[in-house]
C-alpha positions in Angstrom: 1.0 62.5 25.6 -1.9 62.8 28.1 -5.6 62.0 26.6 -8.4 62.8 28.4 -11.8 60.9 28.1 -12.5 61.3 24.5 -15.7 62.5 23.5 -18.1 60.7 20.9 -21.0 63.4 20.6 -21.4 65.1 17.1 -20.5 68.4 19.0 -21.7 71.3 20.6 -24.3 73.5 18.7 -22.5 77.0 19.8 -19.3 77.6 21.4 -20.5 79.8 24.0 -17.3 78.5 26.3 -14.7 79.2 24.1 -13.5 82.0 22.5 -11.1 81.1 19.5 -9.2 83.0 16.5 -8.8 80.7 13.3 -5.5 79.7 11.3 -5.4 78.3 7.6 -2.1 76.3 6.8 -0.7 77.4 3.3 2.8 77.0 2.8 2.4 73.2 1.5 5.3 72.7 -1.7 1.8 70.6 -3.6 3.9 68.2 -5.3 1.4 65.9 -6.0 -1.6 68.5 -7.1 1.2 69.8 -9.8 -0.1 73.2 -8.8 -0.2 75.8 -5.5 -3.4 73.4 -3.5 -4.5 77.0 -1.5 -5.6 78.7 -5.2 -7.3 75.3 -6.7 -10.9 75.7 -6.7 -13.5 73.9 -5.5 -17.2 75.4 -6.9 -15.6 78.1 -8.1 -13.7 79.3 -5.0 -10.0 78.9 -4.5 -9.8 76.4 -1.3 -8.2 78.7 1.0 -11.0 80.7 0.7 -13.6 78.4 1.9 -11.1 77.5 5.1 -11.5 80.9 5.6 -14.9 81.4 5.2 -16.0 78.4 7.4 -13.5 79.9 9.9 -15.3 83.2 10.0 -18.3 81.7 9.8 -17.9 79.6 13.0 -17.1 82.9 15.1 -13.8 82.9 15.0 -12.9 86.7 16.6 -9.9 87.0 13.9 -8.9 84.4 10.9 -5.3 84.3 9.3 -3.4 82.7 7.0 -0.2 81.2 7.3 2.4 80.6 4.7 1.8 80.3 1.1 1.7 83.0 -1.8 1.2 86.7 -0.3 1.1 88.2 -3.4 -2.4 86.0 -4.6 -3.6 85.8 -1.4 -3.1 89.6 -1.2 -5.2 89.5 -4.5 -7.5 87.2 -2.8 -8.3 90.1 0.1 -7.2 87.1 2.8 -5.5 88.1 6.1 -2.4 86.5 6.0 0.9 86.2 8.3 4.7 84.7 7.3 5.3 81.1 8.3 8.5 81.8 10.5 10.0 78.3 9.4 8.9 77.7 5.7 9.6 74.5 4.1 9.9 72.7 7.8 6.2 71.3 7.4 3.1 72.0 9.4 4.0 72.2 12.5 6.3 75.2 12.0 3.5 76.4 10.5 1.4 75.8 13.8 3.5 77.5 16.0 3.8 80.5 13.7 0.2 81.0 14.0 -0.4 80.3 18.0 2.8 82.8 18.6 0.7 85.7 15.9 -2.4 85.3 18.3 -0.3 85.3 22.0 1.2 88.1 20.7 -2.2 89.9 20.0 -2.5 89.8 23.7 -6.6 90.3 23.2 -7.7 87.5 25.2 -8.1 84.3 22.7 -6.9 81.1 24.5 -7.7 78.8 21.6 -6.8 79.0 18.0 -8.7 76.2 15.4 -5.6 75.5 12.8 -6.5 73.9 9.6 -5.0 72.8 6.5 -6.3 75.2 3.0 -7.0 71.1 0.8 -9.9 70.8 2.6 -12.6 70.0 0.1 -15.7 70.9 2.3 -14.2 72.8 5.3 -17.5 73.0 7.8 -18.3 75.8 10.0 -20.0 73.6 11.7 -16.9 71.2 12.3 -15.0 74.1 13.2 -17.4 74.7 15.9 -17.5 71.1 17.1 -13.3 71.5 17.8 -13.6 74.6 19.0 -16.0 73.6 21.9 -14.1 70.4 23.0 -11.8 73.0 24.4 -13.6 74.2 27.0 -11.7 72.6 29.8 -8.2 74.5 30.6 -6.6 71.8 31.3 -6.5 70.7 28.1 -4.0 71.4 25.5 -5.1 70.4 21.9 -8.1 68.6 20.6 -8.3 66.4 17.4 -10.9 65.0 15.9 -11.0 61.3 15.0 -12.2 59.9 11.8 -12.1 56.3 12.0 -8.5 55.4 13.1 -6.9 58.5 11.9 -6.4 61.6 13.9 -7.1 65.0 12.0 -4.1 67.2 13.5 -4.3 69.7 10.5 -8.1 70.4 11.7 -7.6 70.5 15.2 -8.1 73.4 18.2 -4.7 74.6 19.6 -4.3 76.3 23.6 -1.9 79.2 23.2 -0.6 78.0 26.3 1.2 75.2 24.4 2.8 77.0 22.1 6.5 76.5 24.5 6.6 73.3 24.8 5.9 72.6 20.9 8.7 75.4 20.0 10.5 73.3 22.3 10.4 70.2 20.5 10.6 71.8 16.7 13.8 73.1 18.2 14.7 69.9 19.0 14.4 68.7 15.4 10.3 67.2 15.8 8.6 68.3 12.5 5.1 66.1 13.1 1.9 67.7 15.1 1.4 64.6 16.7 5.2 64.0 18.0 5.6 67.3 19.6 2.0 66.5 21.4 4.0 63.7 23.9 4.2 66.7 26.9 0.8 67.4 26.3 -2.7 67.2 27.2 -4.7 65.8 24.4 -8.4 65.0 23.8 -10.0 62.9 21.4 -13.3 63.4 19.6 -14.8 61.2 17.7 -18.4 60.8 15.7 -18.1 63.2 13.2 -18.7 63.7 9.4 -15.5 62.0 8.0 -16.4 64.6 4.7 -15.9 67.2 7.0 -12.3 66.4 7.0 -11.6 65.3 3.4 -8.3 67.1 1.9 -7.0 66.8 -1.6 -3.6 66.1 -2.4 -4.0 65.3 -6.2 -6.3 66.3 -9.0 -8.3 63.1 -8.6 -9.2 64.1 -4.9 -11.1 67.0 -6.2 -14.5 67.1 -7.2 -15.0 66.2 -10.9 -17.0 69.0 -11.9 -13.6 71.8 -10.8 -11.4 72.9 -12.4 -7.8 74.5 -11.7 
């Protein structure tokens, strides 16, 4: 893995650089929520829909979603695409989505992936990830919140899409692991709520409700 400088500003106010689609991850089993995490609600809106919606609202040119139920997220009216490699965890999940958008062939270089269990996805986090990509040679950013990287909210370069079927192929199921022939950069100095997920009921807020 090759970093770069990391950066510690709280992000760019526009991404006028960088044009980017948007990917939600939904094909999680949600053992530990005892219920399908993408259709749990969070003020009243199923949490896939608000990935999607800050997504959209950060100018992503095209939003899908990945995995997960079609049928309710057909109900939902959400874009959606099959996970080529379901049950093999996110990164299968990652690839699925950067090989949907190369195959668009319309011009998008970058693709923001993000998990659908984030309580309080941010447009304006979504943005800040997106515009940390400006430099080509760069493969994948990730934002830092405190010592953990956030790989299932992170900005994606098409362009690596071969080297990280390579190492899936090769049995590597973790983001991070199939990031060691890549160029990576850091960036730090964000709102650690922007990044909150929920894996269990008593992650969620206490005023929703499945």
């Amino acid at each position: 893995m090759r970093f770069v400088p990391p950066s510690t500003r709280p992000g760019l106010a526009t991404t006028e650089f960088v044009t980017f689609a948007g990917a939600v991850l939904a094909g999680g089993e949600s053992r530990r929520m005892g219920s399908d995490k993408a259709f749990v609600t969070v003020s009243g809106v199923e949490m896939v829909t608000n990935a999607v919606q800050a997504l959209t609202a950060a100018g992503a040119s095209a939003v899908t979603v990945v995995g997960g139920n079609a049928r309710r997220l057909e109900d939902l009216g959400l874009p959606q695409i099959v996970d080529e490699f379901p049950g093999e965890g996110p990164l299968g999940g990652i690839i699925s989505a950067l090989r949907h958008f190369a195959s668009a062939d319309d011009g998008v270089e970058v693709v923001v992936i993000m998990a659908c269990d984030l309580v309080s996805p941010s447009d304006a986090a979504v943005r800040s990830v997106a515009a940390a990509l400006h430099d080509p040679a760069v493969d994948v950013v990730v934002p830092v919140v405190g010592d953990h990287a956030q790989w299932l909210h992170a900005a994606w370069r098409i362009g690596a899409l071969d080297s990280l079927a390579r190492d899936f192929a090769s049995g590597i199921r973790a983001p991070q692991k199939a990031t060691q022939n890549l160029t990576v950069r850091e960036i730090r100095g964000r709102k650690a709520s922007w990044f909150r997920d929920a894996d269990r009921p008593e992650d969620l807020p206490p005023q929703n409700a499945h």
